[in-house]
N, C-alpha and C positions, 0 to 999 in steps of 0.2 A: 570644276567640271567632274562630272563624272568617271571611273575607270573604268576602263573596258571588262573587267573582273574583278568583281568584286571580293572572291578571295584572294587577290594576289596585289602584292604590293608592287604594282609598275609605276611609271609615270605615261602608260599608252591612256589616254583621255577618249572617252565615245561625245562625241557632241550633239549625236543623237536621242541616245537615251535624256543627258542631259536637257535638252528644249523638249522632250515626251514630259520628263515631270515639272518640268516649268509651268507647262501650260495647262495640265493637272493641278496644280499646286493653284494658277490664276482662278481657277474656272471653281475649286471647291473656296479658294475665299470669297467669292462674291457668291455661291448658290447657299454659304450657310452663313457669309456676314463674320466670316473670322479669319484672320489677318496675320497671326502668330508667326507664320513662317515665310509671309514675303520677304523682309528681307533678305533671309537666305534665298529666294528663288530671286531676286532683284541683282544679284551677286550671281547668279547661272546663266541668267541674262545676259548680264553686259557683258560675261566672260566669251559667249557666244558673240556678242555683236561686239567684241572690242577692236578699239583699229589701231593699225598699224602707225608709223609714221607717214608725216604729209610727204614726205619725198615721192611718194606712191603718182604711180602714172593716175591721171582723171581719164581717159580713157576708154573705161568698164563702166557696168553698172554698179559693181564694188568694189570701188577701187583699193579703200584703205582697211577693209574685214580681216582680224587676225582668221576668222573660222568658217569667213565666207568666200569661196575664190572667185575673181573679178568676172565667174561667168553667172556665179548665184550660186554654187555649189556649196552644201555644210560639209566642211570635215572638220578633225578628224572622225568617219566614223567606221562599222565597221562593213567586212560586208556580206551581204544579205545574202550571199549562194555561199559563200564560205566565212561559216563568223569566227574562226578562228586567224582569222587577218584581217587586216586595214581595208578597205575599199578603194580599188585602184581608179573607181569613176564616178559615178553618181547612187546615192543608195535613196529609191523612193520614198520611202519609212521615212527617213532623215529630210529628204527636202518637207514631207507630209509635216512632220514632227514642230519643225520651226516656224511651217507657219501657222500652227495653230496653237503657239508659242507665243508668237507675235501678236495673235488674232485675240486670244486669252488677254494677254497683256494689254492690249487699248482698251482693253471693253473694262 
C-alpha cells in the first residue's frame, strides 16, 4: 500500500490513494494493451481486499476485509477536511476510489 507521505518513511498506509492508482493502473493496461505493471497493482489489490481471519463475525456485509470495515468503509485513509490525519469516518475520494478499482479490475 501506499504511504500517506511520500517523503517520510512511516508505516501510516493511505488506502486510498492506493485503489485511485490501481484502477488507473487497470484502466491504462486494457486502453493501450500493456500489462507490465499488473502485477504490482494485483499486489494493491488484494492488500486492499485482504481478509482477516474466519473467526470474524458473518454478520456484516464485510465481515473478514483487513481495509474494509463490516459497514463498507476503506481505511486506512486520510482525511479529506484535514489531510494531515487519519480519517475518523468515512472519506468520499476513498469509497469513490475503490470502486472504480474494483470496476477497472473486472473489466
Amino acid at each position: 500500500m501506499i504511504q500517506n507521505y511520500a517523503d517520510q518513511s512511516s508505516t501510516s498506509h493511505d488506502a486510498a490513494s492506493t485503489a485511485l492508482l490501481a484502477s488507473t493502473v487497470y484502466r491504462a493496461a486494457k486502453l493501450l494493451n500493456q500489462r507490465t505493471y499488473i502485477p504490482y497493482t494485483e499486489r494493491s489489490r488484494q492488500a486492499i481486499s485482504a481478509t482477516m481471519s474466519a473467526s470474524s463475525s458473518n454478520s456484516s456485509l464485510f465481515p473478514s476485509c483487513a481495509h474494509i470495515t463490516k459497514d463498507g468503509v476503506l481505511a486506512p485513509v486520510v482525511d479529506p477536511h484535514m489531510y494531515v490525519s487519519k480519517a475518523t469516518g468515512t472519506s468520499p475520494e476513498g469509497q469513490a476510489f475503490v470502486v472504480q478499482m474494483h470496476v477497472a479490475w473486472k473489466e
